[in-house]
Structures are given as C-alpha cells and as structure tokens.
N, C-alpha and C positions, 0 to 999 in steps of 0.2 A: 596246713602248711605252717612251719614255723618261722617266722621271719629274723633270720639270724643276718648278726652284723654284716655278711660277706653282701648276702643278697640286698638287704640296704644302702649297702655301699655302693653294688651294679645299677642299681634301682637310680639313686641321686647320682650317681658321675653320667651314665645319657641322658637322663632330666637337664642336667646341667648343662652337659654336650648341643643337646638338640632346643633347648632354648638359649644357648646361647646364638648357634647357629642361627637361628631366625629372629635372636636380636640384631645382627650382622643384613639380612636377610631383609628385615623390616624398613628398613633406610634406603630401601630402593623404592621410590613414590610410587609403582602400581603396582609392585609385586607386595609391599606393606599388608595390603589390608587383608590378602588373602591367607599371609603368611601367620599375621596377629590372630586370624580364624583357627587355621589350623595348631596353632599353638594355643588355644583358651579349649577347643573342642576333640584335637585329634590327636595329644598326645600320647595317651594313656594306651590306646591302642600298639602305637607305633613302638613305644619301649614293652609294653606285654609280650607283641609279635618278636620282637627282638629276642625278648630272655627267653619265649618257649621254646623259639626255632633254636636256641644253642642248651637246652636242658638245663638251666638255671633256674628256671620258675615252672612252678606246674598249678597251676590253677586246679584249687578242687571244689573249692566251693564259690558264692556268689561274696562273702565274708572278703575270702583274700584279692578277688577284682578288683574290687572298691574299697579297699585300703591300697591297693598298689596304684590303682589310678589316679587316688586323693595325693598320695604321694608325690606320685609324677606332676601331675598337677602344681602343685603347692613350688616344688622345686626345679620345675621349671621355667615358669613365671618367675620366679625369684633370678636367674640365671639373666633370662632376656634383661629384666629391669638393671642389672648390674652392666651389661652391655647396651643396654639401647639407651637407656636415661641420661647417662653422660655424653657417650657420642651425639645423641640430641640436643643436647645444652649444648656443646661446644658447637657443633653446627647452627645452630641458633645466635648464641652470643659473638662467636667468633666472622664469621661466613655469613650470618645472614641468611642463611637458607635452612628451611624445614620442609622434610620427605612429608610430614602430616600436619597441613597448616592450623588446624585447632591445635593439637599436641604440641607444636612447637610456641603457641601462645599460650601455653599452661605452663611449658617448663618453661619458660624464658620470666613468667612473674610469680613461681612460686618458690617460695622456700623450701629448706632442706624437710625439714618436720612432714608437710605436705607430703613432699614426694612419697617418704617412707612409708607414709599414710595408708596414700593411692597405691602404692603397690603392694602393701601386703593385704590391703581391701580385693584387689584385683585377684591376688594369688590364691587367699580365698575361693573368689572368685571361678578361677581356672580348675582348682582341686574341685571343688563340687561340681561342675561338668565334667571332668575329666573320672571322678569319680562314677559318672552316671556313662561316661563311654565307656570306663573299661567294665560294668558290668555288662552293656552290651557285647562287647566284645567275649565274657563271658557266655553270656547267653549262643553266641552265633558259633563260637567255639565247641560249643558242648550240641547244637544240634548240628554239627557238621558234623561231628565224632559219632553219634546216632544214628545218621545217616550212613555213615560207610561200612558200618558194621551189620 
C-alpha cells in the first residue's frame, strides 16, 4: 500500500471527526470513562472499518495496519485534547464543575506547558494501542477473508 496524500488526508479528517466527537462525548460524567476507553483502544479499528467498507484502504500487509492505526491513534487524541481540555478548563474555572473530578483538579492548577506535555505523552500513548488494534483488526480481517473462501 502506498500511503499517498489523499489517503492521509481521509485517514486524519475521522481521527479528527471521531475524537473530537468523544472529546464532546467525554464531559458527559458516566458516559466519560467509557468513551476515553474507546477512544485510547478502539479507534483504529473503527476508522480502518470505515475506509475498507468505502474502498479507500485495502490492507495488505501487517506493515500498513500498524501504521494506519499509529496514525489514527496519534490524531485522534490530539482532536479530543483540543476539544475536551478547554471545554474542561472552562467548566472548571468558570462553573465550577468537572465531569472527571481528578482531571478537573489537574487542569484547574496546571499550566499551559503541562498540558501540551500530557497530551502529546497521552497521544503517544493512544497511537501505540491503537497501533496494536489495528493490527488486530488485521489479523481478524484476513482470517475472515480465509475463512470464506
């Protein structure tokens, strides 16, 4: 597979879509924690399923999973942090109320530096799970396709 700009491009705009989406998602107090899960663990999947079912991505080897998942990963973390960390601060400083009362005690006495910190540590973070799902997703991909034939 060659990863040409267009596919990059589909790749980072739902990363971006669907973490932002569950940065939005997150600031609901019990639906948060499940949502933060699926967004560090299950995105890669979900944007993979997306570009094969429209012919955009065709997985051929274990190589292009796990770079598209790090991807996903990496960029969509970055997505929620740009929507969840300020709408937390302002609910925080403003309002008074935080959907995650550690998180909202973090952002309420850290500085800017910090945050940047924590989030591209996190995003990190996200990419190398997400990188280890979409080779799952690999793997279950290709014994399904063995399977029907």
């Amino acid at each position: 597979m060659n990863f040409n700009y267009i596919l990059l491009r589909q790749i980072c705009v739902l990363s971006i879509f669907f973490g932002a989406l569950l940065g939005l998602v997150t600031l609901i107090p019990y639906l948060g924690t499940f949502s933060f899960i699926f967004l560090i663990c299950f995105m890669a999947p979900l944007v993979i399923w997306i570009l094969v079912k429209y012919n955009c991505l065709s997985l051929t080897s274990v190589k292009d999973s796990v770079i598209t998942g790090a991807i996903t990963g990496f960029v969509s973390y970055m997505g929620f942090s740009i929507i969840y960390v300020p709408v937390s601060v302002i609910l925080m400083k403003i309002f008074h109320f935080a959907a995650n009362y550690g998180v909202g005690l973090m952002l309420q006495n850290a500085n800017f530096f910090l945050l940047v910190v924590i989030s591209l540590f996190l995003g990190v973070l996200g990419a190398t799970v997400n990188a280890f799902t979409g080779f799952l997703t690999f793997c279950v991909t290709d014994m399904l396709s063995s399977l029907k034939k």
